[in-house]
mmCIF file of the N, C-alpha and C atoms, coordinates in Angstrom:
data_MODEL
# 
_entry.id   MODEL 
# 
loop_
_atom_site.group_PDB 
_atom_site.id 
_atom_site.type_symbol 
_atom_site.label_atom_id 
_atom_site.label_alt_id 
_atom_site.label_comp_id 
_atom_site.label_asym_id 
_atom_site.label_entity_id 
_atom_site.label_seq_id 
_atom_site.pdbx_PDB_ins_code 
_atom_site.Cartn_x 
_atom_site.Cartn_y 
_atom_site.Cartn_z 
_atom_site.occupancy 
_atom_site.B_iso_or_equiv 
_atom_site.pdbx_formal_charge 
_atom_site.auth_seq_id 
_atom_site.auth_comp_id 
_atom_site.auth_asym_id 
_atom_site.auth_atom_id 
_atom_site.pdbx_PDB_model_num 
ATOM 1   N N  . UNK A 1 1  ? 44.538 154.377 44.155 1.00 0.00 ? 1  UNK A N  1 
ATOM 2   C CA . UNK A 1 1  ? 44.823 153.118 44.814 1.00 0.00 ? 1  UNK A CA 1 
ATOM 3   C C  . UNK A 1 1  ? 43.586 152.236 44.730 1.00 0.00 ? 1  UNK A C  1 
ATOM 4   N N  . UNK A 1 2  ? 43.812 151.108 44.554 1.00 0.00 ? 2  UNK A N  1 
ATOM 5   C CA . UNK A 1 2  ? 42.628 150.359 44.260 1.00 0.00 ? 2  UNK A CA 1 
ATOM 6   C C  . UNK A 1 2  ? 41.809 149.330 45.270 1.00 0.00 ? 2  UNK A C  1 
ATOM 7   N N  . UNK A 1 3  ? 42.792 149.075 46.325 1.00 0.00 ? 3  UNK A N  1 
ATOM 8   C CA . UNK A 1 3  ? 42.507 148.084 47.516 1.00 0.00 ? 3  UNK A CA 1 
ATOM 9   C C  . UNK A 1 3  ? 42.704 148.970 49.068 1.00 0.00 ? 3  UNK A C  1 
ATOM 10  N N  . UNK A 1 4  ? 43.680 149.823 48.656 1.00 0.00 ? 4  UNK A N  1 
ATOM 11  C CA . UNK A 1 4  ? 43.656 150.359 50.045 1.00 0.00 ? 4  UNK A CA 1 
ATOM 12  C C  . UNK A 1 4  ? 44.503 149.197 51.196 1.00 0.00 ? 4  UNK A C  1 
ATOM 13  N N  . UNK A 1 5  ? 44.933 148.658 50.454 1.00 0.00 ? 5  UNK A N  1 
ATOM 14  C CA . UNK A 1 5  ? 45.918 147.958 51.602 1.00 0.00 ? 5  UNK A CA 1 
ATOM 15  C C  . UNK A 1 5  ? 47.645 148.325 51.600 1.00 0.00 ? 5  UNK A C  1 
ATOM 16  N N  . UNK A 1 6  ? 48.414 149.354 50.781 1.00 0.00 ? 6  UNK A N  1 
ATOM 17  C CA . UNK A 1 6  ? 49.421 149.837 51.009 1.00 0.00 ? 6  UNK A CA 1 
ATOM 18  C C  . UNK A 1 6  ? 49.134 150.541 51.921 1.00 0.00 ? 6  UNK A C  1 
ATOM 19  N N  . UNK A 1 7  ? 48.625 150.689 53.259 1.00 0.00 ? 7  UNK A N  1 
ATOM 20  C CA . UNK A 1 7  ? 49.020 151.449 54.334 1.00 0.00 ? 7  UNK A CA 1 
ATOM 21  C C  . UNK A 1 7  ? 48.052 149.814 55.263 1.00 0.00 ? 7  UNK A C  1 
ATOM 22  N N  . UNK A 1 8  ? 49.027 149.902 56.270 1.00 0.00 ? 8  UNK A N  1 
ATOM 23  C CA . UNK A 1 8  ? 49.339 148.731 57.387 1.00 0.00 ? 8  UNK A CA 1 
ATOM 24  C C  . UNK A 1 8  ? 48.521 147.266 56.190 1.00 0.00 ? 8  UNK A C  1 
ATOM 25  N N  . UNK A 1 9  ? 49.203 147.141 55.263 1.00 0.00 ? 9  UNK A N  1 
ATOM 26  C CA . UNK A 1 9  ? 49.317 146.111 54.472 1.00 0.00 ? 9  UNK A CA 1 
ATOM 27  C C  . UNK A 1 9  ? 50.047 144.705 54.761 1.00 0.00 ? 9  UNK A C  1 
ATOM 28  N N  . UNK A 1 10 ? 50.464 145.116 55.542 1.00 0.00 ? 10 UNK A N  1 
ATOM 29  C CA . UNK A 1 10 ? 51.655 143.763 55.653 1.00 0.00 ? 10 UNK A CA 1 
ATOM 30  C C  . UNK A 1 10 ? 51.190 143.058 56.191 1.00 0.00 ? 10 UNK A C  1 
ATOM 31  N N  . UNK A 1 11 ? 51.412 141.164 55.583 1.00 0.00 ? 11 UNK A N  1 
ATOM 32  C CA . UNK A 1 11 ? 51.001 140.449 56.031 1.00 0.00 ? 11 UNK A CA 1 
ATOM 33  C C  . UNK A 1 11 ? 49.898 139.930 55.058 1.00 0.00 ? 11 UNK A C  1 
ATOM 34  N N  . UNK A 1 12 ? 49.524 140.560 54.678 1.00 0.00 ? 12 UNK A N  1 
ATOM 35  C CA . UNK A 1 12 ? 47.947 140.452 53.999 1.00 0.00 ? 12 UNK A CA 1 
ATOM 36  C C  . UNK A 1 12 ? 48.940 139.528 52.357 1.00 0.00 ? 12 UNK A C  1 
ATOM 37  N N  . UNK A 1 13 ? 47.367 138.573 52.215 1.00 0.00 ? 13 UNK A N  1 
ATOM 38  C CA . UNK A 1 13 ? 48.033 138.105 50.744 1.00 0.00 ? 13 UNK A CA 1 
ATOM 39  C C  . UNK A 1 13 ? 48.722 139.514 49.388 1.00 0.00 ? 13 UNK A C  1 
ATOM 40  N N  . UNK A 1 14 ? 47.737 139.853 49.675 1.00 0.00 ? 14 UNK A N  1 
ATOM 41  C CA . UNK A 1 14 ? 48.248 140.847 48.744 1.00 0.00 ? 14 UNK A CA 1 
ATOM 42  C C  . UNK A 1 14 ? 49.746 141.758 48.698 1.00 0.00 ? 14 UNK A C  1 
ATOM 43  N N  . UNK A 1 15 ? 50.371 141.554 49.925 1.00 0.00 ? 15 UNK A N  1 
ATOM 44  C CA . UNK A 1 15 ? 51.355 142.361 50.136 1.00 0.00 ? 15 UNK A CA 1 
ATOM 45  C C  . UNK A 1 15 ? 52.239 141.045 49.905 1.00 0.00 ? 15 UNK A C  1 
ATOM 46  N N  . UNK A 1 16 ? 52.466 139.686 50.643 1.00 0.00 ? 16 UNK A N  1 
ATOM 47  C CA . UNK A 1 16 ? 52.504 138.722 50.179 1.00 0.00 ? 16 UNK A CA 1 
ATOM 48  C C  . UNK A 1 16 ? 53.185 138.255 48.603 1.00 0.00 ? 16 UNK A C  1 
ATOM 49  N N  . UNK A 1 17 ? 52.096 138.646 48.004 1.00 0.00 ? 17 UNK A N  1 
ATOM 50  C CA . UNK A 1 17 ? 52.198 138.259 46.462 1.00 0.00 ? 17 UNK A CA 1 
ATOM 51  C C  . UNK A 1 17 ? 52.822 139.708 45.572 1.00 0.00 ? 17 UNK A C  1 
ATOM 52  N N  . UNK A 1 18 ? 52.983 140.661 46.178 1.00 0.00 ? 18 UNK A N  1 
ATOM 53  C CA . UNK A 1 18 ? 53.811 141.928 45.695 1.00 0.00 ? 18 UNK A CA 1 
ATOM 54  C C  . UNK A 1 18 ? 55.792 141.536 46.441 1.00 0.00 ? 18 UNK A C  1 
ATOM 55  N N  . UNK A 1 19 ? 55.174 141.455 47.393 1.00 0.00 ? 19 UNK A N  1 
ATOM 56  C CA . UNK A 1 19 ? 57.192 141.329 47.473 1.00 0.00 ? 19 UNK A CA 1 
ATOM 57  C C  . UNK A 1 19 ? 57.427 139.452 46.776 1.00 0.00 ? 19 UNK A C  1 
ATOM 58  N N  . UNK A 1 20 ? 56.829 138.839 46.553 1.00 0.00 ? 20 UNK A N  1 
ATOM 59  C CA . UNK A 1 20 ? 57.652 137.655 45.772 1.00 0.00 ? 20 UNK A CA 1 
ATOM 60  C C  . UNK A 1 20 ? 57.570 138.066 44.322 1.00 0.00 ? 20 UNK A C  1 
ATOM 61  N N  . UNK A 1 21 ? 56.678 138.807 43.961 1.00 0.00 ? 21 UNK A N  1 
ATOM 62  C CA . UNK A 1 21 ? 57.353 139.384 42.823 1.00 0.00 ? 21 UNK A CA 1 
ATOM 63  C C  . UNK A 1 21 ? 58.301 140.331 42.269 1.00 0.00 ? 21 UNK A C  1 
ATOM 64  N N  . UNK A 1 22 ? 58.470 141.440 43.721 1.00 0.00 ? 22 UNK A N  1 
ATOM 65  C CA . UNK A 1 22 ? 60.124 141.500 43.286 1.00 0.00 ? 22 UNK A CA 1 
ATOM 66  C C  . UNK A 1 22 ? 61.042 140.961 43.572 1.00 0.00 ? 22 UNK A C  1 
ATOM 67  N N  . UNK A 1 23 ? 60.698 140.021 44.653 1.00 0.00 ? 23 UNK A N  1 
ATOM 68  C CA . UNK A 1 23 ? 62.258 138.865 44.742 1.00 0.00 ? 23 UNK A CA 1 
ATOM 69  C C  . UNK A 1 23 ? 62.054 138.280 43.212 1.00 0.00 ? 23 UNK A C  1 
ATOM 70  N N  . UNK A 1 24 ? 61.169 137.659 42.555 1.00 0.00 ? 24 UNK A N  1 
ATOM 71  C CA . UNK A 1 24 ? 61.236 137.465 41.135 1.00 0.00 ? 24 UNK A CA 1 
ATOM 72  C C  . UNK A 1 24 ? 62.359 138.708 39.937 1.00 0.00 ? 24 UNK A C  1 
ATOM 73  N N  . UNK A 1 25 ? 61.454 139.568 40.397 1.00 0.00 ? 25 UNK A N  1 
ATOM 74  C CA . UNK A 1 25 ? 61.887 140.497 39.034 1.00 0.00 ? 25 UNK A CA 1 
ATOM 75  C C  . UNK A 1 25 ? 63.402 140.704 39.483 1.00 0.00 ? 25 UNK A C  1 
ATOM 76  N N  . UNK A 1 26 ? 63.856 141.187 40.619 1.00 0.00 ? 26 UNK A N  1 
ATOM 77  C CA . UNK A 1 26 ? 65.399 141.541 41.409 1.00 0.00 ? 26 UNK A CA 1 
ATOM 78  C C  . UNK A 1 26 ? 65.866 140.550 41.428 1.00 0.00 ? 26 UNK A C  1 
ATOM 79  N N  . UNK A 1 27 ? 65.574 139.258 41.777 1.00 0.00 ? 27 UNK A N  1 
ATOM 80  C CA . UNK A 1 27 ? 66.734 137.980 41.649 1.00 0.00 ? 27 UNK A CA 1 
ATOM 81  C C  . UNK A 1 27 ? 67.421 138.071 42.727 1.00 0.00 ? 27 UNK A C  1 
ATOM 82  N N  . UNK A 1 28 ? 66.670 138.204 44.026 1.00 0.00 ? 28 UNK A N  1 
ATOM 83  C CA . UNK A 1 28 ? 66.999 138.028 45.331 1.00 0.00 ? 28 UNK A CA 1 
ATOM 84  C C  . UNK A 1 28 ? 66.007 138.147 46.403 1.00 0.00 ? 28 UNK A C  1 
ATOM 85  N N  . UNK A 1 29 ? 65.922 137.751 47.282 1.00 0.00 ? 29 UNK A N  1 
ATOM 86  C CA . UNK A 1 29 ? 65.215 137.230 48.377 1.00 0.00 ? 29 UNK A CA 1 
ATOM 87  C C  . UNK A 1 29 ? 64.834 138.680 49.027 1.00 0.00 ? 29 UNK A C  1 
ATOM 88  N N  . UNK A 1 30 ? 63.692 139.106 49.036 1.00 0.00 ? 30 UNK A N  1 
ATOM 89  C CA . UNK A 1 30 ? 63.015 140.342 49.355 1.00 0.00 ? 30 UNK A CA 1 
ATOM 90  C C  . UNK A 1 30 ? 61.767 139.980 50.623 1.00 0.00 ? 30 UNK A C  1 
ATOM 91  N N  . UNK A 1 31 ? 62.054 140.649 51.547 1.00 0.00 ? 31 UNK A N  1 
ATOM 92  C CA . UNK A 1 31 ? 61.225 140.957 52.875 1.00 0.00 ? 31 UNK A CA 1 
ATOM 93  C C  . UNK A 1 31 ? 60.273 142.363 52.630 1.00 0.00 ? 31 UNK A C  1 
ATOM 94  N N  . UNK A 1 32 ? 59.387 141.866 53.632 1.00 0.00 ? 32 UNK A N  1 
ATOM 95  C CA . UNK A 1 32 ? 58.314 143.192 53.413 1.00 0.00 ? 32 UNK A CA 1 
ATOM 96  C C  . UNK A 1 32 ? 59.306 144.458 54.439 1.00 0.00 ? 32 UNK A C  1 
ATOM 97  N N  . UNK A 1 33 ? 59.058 146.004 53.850 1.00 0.00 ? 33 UNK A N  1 
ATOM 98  C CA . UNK A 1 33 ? 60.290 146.909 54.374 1.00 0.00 ? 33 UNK A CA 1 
ATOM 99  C C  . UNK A 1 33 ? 59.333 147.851 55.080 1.00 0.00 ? 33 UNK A C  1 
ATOM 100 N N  . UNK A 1 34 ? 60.352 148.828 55.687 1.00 0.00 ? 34 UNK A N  1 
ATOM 101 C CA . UNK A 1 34 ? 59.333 149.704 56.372 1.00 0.00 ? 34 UNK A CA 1 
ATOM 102 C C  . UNK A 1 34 ? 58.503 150.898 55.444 1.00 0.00 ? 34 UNK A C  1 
ATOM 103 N N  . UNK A 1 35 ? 57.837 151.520 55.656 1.00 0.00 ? 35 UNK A N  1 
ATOM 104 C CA . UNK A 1 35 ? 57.826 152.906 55.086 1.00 0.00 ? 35 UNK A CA 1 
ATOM 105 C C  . UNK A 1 35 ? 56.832 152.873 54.424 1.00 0.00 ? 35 UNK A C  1 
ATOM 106 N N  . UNK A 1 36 ? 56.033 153.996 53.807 1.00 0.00 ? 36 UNK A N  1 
ATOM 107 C CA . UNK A 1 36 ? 55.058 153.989 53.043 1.00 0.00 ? 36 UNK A CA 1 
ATOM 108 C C  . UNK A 1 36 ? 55.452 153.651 51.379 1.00 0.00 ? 36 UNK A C  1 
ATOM 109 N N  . UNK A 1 37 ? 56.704 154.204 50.978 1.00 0.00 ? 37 UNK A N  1 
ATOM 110 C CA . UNK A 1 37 ? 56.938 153.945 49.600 1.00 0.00 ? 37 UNK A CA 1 
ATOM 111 C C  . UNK A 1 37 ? 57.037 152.451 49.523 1.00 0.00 ? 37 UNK A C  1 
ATOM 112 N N  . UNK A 1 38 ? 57.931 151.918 50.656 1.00 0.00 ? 38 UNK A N  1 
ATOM 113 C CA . UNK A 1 38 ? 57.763 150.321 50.199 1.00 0.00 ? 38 UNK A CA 1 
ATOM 114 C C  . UNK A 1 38 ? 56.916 149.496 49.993 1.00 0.00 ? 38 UNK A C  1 
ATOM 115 N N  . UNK A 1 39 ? 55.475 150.384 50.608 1.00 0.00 ? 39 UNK A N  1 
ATOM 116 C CA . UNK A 1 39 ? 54.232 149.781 50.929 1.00 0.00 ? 39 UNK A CA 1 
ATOM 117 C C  . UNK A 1 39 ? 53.640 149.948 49.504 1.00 0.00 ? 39 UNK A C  1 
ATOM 118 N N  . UNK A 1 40 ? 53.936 150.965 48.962 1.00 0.00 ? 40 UNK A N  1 
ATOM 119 C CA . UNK A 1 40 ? 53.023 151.298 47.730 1.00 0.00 ? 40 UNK A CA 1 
ATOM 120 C C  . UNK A 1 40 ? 53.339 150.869 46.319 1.00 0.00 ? 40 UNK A C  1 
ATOM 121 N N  . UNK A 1 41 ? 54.861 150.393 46.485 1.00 0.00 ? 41 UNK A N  1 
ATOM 122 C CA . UNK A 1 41 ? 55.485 149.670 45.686 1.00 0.00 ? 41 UNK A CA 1 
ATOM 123 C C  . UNK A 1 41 ? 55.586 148.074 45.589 1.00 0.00 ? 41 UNK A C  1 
ATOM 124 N N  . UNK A 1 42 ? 55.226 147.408 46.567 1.00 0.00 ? 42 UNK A N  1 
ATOM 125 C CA . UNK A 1 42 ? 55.066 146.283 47.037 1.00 0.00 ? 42 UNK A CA 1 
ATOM 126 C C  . UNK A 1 42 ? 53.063 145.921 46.533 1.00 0.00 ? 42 UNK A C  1 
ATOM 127 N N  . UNK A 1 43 ? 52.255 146.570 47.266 1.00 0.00 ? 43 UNK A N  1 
ATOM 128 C CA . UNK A 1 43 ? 51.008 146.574 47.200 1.00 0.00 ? 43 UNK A CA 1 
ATOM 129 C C  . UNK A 1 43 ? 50.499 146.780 45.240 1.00 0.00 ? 43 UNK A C  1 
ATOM 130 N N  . UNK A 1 44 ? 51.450 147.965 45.203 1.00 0.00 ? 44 UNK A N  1 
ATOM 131 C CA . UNK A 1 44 ? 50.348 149.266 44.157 1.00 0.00 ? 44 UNK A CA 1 
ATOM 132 C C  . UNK A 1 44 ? 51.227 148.022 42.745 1.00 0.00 ? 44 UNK A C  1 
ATOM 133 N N  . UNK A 1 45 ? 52.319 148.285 42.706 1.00 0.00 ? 45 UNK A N  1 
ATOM 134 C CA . UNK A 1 45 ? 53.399 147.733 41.469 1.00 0.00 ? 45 UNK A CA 1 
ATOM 135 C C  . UNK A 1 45 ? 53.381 146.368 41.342 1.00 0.00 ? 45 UNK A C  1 
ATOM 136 N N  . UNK A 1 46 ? 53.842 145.740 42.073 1.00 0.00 ? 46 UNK A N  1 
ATOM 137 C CA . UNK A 1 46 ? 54.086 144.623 41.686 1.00 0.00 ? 46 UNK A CA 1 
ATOM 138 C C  . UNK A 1 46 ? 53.471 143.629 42.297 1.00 0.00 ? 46 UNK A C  1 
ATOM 139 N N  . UNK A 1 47 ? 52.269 143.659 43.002 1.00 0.00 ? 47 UNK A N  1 
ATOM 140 C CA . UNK A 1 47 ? 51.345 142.541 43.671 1.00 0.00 ? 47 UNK A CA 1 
ATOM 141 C C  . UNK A 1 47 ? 50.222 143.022 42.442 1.00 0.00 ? 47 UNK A C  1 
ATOM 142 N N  . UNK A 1 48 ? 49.744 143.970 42.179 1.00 0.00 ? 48 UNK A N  1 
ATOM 143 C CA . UNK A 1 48 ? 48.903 144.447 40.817 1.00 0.00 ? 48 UNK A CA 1 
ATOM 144 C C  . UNK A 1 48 ? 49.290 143.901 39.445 1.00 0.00 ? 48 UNK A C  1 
ATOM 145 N N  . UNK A 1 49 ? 50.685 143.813 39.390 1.00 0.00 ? 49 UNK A N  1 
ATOM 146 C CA . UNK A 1 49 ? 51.227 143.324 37.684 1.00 0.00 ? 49 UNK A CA 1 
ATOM 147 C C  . UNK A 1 49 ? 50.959 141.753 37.673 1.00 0.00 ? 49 UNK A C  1 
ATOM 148 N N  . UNK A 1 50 ? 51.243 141.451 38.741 1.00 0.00 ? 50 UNK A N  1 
ATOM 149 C CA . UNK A 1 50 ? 51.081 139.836 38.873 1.00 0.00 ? 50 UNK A CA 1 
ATOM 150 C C  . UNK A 1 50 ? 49.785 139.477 39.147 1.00 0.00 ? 50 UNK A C  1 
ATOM 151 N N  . UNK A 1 51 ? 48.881 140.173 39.172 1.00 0.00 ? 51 UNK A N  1 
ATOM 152 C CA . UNK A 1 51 ? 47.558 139.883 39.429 1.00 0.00 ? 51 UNK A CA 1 
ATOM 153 C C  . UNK A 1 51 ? 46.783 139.514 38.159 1.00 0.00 ? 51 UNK A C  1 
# 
């Protein structure tokens, strides 16, 4: 992990700029979710690709 903000991430730009990129990639309107996978997928995947 490179930032350490997929755990209590939310909120933060970075988490931010990971879920509008999968409302991008999915083609629907995406909220930050609960859980650690959403966190790490949101943070780690797709706030990183768009970076």
């Amino acid at each position: 992990m490179s930032s350490g903000t997929a755990v209590g991430g939310e909120g933060t730009e970075h988490r931010k700029r990971g879920v509008a990129k999968m409302s991008e990639v999915y083609g629907w309107d995406m909220s930050d979710g609960p859980g650690l996978h959403f966190a790490h997928t949101a943070d780690q995947l797709f706030a990183e690709v768009d970076a």
